[in-house]
Backbone bond lengths (Angstrom), bond angles and torsions (degrees), N, CA, C in turn:
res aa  C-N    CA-C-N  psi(-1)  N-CA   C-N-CA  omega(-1)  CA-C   N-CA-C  phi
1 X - - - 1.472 - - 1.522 109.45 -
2 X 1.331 101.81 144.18 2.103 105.26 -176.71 1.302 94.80 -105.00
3 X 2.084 102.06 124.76 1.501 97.09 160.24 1.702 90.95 -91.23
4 X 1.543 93.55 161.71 1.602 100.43 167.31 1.738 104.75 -95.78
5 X 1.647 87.46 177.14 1.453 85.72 -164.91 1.456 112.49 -98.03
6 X 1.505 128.15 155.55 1.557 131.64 -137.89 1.591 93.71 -133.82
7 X 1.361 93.21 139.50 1.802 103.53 177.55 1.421 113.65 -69.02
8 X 1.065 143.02 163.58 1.724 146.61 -170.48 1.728 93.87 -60.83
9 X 1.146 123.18 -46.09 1.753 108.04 171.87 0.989 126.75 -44.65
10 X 1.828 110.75 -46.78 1.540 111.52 -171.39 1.667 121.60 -91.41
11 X 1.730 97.23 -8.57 1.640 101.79 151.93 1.296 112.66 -75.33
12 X 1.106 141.00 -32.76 1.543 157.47 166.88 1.365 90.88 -41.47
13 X 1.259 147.37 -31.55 1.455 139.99 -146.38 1.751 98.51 -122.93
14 X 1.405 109.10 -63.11 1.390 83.95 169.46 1.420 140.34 -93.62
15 X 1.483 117.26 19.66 1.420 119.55 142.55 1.595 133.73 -44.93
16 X 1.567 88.13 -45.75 1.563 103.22 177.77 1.310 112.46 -76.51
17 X 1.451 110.02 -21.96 1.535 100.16 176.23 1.666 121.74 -72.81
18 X 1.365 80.45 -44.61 1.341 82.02 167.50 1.593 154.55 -56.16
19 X 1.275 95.98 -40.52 1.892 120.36 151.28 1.633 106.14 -70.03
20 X 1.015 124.10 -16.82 1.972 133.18 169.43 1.966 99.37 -70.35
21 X 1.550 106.92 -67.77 1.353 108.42 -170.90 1.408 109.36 -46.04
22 X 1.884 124.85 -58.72 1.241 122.18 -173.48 1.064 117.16 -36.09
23 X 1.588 131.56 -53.00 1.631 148.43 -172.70 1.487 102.94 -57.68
24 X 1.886 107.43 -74.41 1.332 106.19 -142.06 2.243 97.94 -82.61
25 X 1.565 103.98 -0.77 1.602 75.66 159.19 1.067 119.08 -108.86
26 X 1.463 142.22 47.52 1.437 167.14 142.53 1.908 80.43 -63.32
27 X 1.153 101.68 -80.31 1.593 102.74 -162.06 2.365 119.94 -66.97
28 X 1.183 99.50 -17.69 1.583 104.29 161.02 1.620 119.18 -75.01
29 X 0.840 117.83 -7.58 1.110 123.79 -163.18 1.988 112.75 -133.15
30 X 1.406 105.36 5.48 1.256 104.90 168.54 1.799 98.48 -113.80
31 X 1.157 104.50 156.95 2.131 118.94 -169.40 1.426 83.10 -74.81
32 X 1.272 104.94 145.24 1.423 112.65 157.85 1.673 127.79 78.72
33 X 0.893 128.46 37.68 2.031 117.29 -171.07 1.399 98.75 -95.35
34 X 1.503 101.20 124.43 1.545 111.00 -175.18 1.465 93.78 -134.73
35 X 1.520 90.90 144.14 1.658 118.00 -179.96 1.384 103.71 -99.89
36 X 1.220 127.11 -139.85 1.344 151.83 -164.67 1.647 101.91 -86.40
37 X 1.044 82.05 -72.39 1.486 111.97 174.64 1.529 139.24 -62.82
38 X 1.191 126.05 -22.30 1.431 140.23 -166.83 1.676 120.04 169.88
39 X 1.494 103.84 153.49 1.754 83.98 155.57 1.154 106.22 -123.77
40 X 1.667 95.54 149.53 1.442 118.08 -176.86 1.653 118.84 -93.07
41 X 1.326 111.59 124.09 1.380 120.54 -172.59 1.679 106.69 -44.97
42 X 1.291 122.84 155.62 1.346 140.43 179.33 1.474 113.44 -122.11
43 X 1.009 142.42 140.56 1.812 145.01 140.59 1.595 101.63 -24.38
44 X 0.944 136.25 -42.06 1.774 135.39 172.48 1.877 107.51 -44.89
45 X 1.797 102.41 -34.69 1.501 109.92 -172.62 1.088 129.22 -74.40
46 X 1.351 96.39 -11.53 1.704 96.99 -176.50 1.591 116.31 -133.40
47 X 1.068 144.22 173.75 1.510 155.34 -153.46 1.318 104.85 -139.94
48 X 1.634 94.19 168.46 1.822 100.46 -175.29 1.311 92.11 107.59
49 X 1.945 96.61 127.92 1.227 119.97 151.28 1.661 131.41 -60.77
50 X 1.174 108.84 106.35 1.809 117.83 178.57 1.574 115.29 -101.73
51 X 1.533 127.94 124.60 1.055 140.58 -162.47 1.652 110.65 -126.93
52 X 0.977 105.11 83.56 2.011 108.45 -175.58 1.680 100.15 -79.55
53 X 1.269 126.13 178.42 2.069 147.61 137.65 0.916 87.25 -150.75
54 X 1.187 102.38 162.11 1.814 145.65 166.90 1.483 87.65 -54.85
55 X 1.693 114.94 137.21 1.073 106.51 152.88 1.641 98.01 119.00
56 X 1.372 128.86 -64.70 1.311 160.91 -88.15 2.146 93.66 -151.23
57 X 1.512 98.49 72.47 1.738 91.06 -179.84 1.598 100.86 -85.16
58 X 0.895 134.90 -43.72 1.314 140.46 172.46 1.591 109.70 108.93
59 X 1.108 132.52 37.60 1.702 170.52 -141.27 2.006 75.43 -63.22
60 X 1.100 129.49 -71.69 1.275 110.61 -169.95 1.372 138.51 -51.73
61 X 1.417 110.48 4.48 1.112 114.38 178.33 1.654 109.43 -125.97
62 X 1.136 118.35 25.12 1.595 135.53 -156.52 1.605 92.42 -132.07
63 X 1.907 101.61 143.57 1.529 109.21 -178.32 1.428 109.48 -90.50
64 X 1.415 94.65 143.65 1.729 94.99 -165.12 1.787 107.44 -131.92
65 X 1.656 91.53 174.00 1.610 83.04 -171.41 1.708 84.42 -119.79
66 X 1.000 134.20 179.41 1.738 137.86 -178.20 1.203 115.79 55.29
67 X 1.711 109.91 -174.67 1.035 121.18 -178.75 1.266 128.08 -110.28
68 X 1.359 115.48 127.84 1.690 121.36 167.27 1.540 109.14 5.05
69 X 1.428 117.09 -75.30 1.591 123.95 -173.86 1.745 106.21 -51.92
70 X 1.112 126.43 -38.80 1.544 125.97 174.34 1.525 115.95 -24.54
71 X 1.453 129.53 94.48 1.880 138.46 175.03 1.402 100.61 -20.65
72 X 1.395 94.05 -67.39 1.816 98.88 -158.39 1.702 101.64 -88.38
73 X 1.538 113.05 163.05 1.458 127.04 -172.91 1.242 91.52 -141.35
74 X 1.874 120.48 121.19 1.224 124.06 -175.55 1.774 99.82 -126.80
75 X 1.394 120.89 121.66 1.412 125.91 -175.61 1.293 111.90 -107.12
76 X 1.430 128.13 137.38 1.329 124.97 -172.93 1.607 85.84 -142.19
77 X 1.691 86.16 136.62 1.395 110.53 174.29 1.835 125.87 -105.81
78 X 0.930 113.19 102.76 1.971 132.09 -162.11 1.355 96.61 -100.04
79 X 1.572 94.04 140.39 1.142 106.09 142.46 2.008 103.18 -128.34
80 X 1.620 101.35 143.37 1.535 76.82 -171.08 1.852 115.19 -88.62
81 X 1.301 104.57 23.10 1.617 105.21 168.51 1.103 104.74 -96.10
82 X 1.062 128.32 5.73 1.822 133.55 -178.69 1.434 119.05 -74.30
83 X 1.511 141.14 92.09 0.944 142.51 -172.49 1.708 117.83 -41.49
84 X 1.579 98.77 -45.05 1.112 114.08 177.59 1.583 124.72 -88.30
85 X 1.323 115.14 24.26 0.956 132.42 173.22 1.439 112.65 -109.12
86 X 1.557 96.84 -49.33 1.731 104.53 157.88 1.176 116.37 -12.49
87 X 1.258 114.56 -64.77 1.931 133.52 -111.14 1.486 83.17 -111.07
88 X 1.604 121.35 -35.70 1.571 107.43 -160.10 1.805 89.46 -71.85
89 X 1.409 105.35 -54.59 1.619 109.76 164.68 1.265 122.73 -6.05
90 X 1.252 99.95 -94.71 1.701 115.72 -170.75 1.543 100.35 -68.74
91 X 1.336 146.10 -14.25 1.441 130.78 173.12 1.130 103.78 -92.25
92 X 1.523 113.55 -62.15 1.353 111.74 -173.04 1.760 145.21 -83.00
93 X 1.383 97.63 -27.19 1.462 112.92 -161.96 1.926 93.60 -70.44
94 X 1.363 133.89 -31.37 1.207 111.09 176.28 1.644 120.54 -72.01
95 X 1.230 128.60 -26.63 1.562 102.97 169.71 1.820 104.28 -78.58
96 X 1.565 100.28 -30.05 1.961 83.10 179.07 0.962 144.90 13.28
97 X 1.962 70.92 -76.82 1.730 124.23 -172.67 1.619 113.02 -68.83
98 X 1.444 100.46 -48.12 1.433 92.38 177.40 1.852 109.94 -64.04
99 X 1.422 100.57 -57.52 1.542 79.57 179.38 1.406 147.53 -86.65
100 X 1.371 105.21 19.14 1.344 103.24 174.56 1.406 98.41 -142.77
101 X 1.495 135.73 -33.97 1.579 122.72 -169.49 1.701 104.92 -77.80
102 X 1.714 107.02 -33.51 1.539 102.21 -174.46 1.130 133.32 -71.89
103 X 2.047 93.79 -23.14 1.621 112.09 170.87 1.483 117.28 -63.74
104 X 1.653 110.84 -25.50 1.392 95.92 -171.94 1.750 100.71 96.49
105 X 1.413 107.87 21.81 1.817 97.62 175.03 1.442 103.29 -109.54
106 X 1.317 110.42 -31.80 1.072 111.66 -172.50 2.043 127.32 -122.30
107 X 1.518 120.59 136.19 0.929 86.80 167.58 1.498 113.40 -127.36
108 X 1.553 129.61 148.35 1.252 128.97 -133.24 1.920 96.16 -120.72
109 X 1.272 105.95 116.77 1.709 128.54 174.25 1.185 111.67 -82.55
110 X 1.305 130.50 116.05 1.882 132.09 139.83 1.321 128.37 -71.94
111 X 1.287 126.36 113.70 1.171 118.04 172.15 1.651 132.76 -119.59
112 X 1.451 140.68 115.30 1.508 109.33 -149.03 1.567 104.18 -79.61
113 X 1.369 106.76 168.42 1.166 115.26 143.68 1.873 110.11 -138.60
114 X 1.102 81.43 120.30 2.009 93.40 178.78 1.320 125.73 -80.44
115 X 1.322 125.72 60.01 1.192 128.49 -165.64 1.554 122.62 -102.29
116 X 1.713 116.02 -19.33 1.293 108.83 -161.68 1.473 96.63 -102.69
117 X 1.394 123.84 37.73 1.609 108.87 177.51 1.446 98.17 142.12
118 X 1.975 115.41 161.67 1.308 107.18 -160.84 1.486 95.69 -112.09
119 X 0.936 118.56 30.22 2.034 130.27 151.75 1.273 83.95 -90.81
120 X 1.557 142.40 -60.43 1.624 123.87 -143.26 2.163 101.83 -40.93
121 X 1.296 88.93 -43.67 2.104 106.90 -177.63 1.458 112.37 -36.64
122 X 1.626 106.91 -46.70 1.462 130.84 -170.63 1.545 110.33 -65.65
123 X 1.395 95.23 -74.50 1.533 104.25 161.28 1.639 133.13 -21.24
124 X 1.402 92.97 -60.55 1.489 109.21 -178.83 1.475 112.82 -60.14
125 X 1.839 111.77 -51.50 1.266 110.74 179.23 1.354 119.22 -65.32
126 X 1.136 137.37 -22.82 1.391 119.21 -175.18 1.741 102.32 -88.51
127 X 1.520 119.57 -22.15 1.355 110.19 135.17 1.692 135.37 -11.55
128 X 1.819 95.50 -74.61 1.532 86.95 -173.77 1.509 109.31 -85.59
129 X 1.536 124.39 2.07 1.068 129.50 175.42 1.432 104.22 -60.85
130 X 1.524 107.51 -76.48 1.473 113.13 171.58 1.781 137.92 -16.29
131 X 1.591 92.24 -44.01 1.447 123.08 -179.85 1.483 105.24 -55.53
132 X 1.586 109.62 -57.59 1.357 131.58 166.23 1.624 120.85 -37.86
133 X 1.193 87.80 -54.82 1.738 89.17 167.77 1.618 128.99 -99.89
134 X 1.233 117.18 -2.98 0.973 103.85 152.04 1.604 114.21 170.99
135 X 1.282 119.11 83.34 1.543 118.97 -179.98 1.711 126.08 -10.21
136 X 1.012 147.81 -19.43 1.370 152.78 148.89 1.336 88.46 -64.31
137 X 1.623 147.73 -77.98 1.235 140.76 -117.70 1.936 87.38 -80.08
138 X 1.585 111.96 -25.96 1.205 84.96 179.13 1.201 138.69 -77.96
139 X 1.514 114.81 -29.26 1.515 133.85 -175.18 1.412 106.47 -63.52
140 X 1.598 96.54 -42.58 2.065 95.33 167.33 1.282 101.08 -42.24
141 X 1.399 102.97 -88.63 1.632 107.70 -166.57 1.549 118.17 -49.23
142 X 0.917 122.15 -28.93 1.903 113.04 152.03 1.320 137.32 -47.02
143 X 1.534 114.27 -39.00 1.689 133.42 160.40 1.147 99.93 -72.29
144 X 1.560 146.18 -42.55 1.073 143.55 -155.56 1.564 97.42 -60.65
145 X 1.653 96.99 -76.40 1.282 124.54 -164.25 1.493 106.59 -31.54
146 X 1.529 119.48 -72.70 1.683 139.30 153.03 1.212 94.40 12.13
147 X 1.329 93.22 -103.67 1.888 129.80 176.76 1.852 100.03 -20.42
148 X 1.268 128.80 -57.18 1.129 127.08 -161.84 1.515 117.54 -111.55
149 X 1.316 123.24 28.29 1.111 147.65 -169.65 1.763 114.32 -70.54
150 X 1.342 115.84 130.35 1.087 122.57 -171.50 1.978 110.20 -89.54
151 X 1.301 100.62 -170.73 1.526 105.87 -169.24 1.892 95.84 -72.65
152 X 1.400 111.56 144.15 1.708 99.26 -170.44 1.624 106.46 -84.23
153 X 1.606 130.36 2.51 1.237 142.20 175.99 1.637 119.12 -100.41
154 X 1.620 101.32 -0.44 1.209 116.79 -164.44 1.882 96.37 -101.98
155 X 1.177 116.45 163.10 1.445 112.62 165.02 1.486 92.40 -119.62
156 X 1.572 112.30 108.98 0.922 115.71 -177.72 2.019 126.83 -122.93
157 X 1.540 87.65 -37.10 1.666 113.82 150.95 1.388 123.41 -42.80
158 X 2.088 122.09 45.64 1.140 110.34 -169.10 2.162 98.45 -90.88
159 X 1.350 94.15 -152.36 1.707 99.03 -172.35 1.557 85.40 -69.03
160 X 1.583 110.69 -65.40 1.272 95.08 -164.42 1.626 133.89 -46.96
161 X 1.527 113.57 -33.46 1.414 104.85 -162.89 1.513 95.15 -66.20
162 X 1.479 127.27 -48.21 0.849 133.90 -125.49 1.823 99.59 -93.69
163 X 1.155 121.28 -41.12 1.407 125.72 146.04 1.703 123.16 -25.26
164 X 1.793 105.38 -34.84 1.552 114.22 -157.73 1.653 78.56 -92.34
165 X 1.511 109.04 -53.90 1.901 93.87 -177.30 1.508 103.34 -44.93
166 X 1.244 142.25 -23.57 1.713 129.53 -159.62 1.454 98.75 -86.65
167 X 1.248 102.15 -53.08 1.766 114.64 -169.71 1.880 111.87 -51.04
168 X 2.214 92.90 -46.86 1.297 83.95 -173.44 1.855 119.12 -94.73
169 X 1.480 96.65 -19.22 1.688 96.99 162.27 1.797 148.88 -151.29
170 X 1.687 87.38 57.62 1.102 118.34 179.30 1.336 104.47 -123.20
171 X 0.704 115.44 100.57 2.119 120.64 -167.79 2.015 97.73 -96.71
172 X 1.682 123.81 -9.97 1.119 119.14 -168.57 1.512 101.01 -113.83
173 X 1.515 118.73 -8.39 1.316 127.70 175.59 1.717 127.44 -97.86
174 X 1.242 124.86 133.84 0.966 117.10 -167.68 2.262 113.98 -98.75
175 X 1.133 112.78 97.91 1.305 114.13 -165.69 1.271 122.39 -42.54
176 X 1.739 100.74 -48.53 1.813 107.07 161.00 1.183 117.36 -22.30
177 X 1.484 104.23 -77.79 1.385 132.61 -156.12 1.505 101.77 -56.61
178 X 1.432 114.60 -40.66 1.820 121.40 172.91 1.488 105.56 -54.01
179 X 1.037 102.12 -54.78 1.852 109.76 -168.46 1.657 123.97 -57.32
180 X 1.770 90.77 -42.38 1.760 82.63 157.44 1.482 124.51 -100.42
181 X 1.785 117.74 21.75 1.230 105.59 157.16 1.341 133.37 -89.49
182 X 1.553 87.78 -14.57 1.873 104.19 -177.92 1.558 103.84 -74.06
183 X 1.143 118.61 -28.71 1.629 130.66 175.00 1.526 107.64 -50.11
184 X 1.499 111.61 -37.34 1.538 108.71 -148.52 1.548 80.08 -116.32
185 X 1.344 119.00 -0.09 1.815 112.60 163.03 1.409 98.51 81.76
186 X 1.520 137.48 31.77 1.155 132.18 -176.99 1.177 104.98 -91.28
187 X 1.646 106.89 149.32 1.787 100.16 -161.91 1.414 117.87 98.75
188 X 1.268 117.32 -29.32 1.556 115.47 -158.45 1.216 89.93 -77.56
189 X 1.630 129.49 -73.65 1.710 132.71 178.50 1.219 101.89 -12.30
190 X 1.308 117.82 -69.32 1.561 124.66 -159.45 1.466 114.80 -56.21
191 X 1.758 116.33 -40.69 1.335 130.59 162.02 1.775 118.22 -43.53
192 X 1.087 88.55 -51.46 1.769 101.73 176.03 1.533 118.24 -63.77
193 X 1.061 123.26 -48.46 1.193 144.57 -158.78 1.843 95.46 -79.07
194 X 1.694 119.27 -44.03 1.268 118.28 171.33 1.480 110.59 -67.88
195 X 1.877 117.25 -25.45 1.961 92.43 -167.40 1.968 95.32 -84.24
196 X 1.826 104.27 -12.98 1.838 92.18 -178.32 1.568 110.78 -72.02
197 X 1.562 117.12 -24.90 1.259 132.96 -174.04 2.080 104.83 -73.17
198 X 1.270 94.78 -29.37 1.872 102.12 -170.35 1.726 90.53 -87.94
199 X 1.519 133.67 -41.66 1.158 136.02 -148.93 1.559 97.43 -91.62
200 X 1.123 105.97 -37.10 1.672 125.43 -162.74 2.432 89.85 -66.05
201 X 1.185 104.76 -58.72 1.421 116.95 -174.68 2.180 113.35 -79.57
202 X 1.365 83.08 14.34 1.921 88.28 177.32 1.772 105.21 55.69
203 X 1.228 112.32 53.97 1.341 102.67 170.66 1.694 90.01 -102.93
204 X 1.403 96.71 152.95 1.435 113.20 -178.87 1.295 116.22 -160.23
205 X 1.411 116.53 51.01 1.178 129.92 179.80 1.231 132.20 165.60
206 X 1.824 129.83 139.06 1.311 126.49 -175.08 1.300 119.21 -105.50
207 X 1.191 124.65 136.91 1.144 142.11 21.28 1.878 94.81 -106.98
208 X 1.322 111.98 110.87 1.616 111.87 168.87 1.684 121.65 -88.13
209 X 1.033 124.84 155.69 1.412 107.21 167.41 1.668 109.52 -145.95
210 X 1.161 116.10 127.92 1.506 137.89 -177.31 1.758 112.89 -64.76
211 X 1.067 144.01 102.70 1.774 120.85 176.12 1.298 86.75 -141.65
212 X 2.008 125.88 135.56 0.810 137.86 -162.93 1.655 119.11 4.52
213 X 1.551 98.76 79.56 1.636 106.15 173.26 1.472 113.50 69.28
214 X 1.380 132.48 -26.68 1.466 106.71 151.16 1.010 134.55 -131.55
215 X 1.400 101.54 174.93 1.348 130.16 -163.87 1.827 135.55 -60.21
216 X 1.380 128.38 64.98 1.349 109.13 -171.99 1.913 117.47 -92.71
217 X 1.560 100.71 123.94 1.381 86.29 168.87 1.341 130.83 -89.35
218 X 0.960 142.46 152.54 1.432 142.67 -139.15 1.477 120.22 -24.62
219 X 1.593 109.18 93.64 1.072 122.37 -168.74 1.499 109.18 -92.18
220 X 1.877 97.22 143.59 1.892 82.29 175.51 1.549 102.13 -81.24
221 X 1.242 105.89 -157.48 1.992 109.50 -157.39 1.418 102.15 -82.54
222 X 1.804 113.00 -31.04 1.592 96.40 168.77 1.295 131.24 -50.97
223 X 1.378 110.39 -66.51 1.079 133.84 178.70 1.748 120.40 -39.08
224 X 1.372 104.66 -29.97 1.803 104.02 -177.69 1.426 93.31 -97.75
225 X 1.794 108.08 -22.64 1.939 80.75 179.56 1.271 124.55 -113.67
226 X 1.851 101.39 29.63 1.495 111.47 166.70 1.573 96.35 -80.74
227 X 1.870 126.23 -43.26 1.546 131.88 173.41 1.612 108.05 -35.49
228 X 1.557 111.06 -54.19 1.270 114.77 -161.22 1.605 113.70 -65.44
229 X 0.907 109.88 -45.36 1.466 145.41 -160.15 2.006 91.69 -78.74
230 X 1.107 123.44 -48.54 0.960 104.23 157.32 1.691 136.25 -97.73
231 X 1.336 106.53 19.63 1.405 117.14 169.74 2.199 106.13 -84.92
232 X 1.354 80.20 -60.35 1.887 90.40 155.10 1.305 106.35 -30.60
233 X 1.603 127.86 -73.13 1.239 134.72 -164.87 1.961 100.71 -30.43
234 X 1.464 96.23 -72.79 1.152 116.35 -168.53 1.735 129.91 -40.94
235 X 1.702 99.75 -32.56 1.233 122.57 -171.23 1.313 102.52 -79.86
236 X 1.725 114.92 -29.14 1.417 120.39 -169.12 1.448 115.77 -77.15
237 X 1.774 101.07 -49.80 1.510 99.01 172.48 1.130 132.44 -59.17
C-alpha cells in the first residue's frame, strides 16, 4: 500500500500517534480502567475469535455513507477524541458529500481506531450501537459528537455525556435502548475487531483515509479528491 507524502504538520501528527499507540494499548487491553467517574470497558472485556490480513477492512460490517453501486470506496479511520478528526468533519465532510457521496461516485467507510484514551472505546461503541438501530441515528450522533467534542487529553466521553449527545441530538436513536446496550458491552467486539483491522493494515494515524490502496493522512479536500477523481479516471477508461 502507498502512503503519500505529508507536510511537516502531518508528520507532526503521526509521530505522536505513534508514541500515543505504545502507551494507550497497555491500557485497552487491561479489564477494567476506571477514572473518577466510571469504568471504561477494555478489549480484555470481551471474547470472540477475530481474524484480520492486509488488505481485508471488512467494509460489510462498517457504517457507511452511499450506495453499494458507488466505483470508488473511500475508508476513514476516527477516533472521536481526535481533534483532527473533528475539523476534517465539520470543514470538510459537507461538500464531500455533496460531491462525491450524493453523486453516486463515491461510497464513504468509518472505521474506529481507539487509541487516544479509554472513553475513545465508549464513544465508539454506542457508535456501532446506534448503527444497529438505526443508520441515520448514527451519522447524527457522529456530527453530534464532532460538534460537541471534549478536550482530546481529557477523559471526557463518559456514559453520561455521551447518552446526553443521544437524548439531545439524535432524534433517530433511542438513548434507553443505548444505555442498556453499553451494560451488556454491545459494540465492544465490533470496537476490537476495527483497532485489529486498523493495526493489522499499518494504520497509524487519525484522521487516515484509504482510496484505491493509498494511504492519505489527514488530507485537506483537494488533495483526497485529486485521489478520487483519479481513481474515477481509472474505472472510466
Amino acid at each position: 500500500m502507498v502512503v503519500k507524502k505529508l507536510s511537516k504538520k502531518k508528520v507532526g501528527i503521526i509521530a505522536g500517534v505513534g508514541v500515543l499507540v505504545l502507551v494507550v494499548m497497555i491500557l485497552l487491553f487491561v479489564s477494567g480502567f476506571k477514572n473518577k467517574e466510571e469504568v471504561f470497558p477494555t478489549f480484555q472485556d470481551v471474547g470472540g475469535k477475530i481474524e484480520t490480513q492486509v488488505g481485508n477492512y471488512k467494509l460489510d460490517n462498517q457504517p457507511y455513507l452511499g450506495g453499494p453501486n458507488s466505483p470508488v470506496k473511500v475508508i476513514e479511520f476516527v477516533d472521536y477524541k481526535c481533534p483532527y478528526c473533528a475539523a476534517w468533519t465539520n470543514n470538510h465532510l459537507p461538500k464531500f458529500k455533496k460531491d462525491y457521496i450524493d453523486t453516486g461516485k463515491v461510497q464513504l467507510y468509518v472505521v474506529n481506531f481507539t487509541f487516544l484514551g479509554p472513553d475513545s472505546i465508549k464513544a465508539a461503541m454506542v457508535g456501532e450501537i446506534l448503527w444497529k438501530q438505526n443508520h441515520e441515528a448514527f451519522w447524527e450522533y457522529h456530527d453530534a459528537l464532532y460538534s460537541h467534542q471534549g478536550e482530546e487529553k481529557r477523559i471526557w466521553a463518559t456514559e453520561k455525556y455521551l447518552l446526553s449527545i443521544v437524548k439531545k441530538y439524535v432524534p433517530h436513536g433511542d438513548a434507553t435502548a443505548v444505555k442498556k446496550s453499553l451494560e451488556e458491552l454491545d459494540g465492544l467486539l465490533e470496537v476490537k475487531e476495527d483497532f485489529k483491522i486498523t493495526t493489522t493494515n499499518g494504520i497509524s494515524s487519525v484522521p487516515t483515509f484509504v482510496v484505491d490502496g493509498q494511504k492519505f493522512v489527514n488530507p485537506d479536500l483537494p488533495e483526497l479528491s485529486q485521489a478520487i477523481d483519479s481513481a474515477l479516471a481509472t474505472i472510466t477508461n
